[in-house]
C-alpha positions, 0 to 999 in steps of 0.5 A: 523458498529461502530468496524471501526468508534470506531477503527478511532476515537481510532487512531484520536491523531496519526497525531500530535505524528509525526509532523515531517513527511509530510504524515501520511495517515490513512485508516481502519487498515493500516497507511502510513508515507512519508517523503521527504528525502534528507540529512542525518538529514531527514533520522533521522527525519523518524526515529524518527517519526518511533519511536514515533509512536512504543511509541505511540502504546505502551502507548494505547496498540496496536502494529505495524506488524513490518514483514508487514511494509515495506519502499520504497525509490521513486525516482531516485538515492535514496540512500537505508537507513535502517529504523527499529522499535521496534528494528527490520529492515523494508523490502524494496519494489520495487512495493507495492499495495494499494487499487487496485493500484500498486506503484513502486519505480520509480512512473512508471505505468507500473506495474499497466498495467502489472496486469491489463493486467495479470487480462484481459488474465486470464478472457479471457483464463477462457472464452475461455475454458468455452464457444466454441462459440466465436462470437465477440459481446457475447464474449464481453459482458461476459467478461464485465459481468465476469469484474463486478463480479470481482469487487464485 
């Protein structure tokens, strides 16, 4: 019970080592950054805040995954620059999930009903093979018991 209060208040001064940042989004183990980006002095900004926090961790001993961390420019027309840290280059996504919800670069929700949807047909194909007998009302409250037992 204490390992993620400890862990938080561990990581409590992350916030002002990158003042220059507009969001920095803590959550258990994962940090998030966000920066508007319009010029070509925002982009330095973001990576100057990269680096900063890679300093950060290396004054208390941690370290970043750099093969898990991950840019993804939003918006329409972004022009695709290159972030590293710690010397090695960030991936780019086009969509990436975070507590349940896929994000995509476009900030469409298409690709959040599309897994919504994938979920729903693999529930119904498990269903469909497990039970022969398919009157509409218990057919139902099985994929609702089988949708509560996911979320668990």
């Amino acid at each position: 019970m204490l390992g993620p209060i400890l862990f938080l208040i561990f990581i409590n001064d992350l916030d002002p080592v990158a003042p220059m940042v507009d969001i920095i989004r803590k959550f258990a183990d994962d940090t998030k950054i966000g920066n508007g980006v319009t010029t070509l002095r925002g982009r330095e900004e973001l990576q100057e805040a990269l680096d900063e926090l890679c300093k950060w961790a290396d004054t208390w001993r941690m370290e970043f995954n750099v093969k898990k961390c991950k840019g993804m420019h939003v918006g329409h027309n972004k022009e695709n620059h290159v972030y590293t840290m710690n010397g090695q280059q960030l991936d780019t996504t086009e969509e990436e999930r975070d507590i349940g919800v896929t994000v995509s670069r476009q900030l469409k929700p298409s690709a959040q009903c599309r897994n919504a949807a994938r979920t729903a047909q693999t529930v119904l194909g498990q269903l469909t093979r497990a039970f022969h007998y398919r009157d509409r009302h218990v057919f139902l409250r099985l994929y609702i018991t089988s949708s509560m037992f996911d979320q668990i």
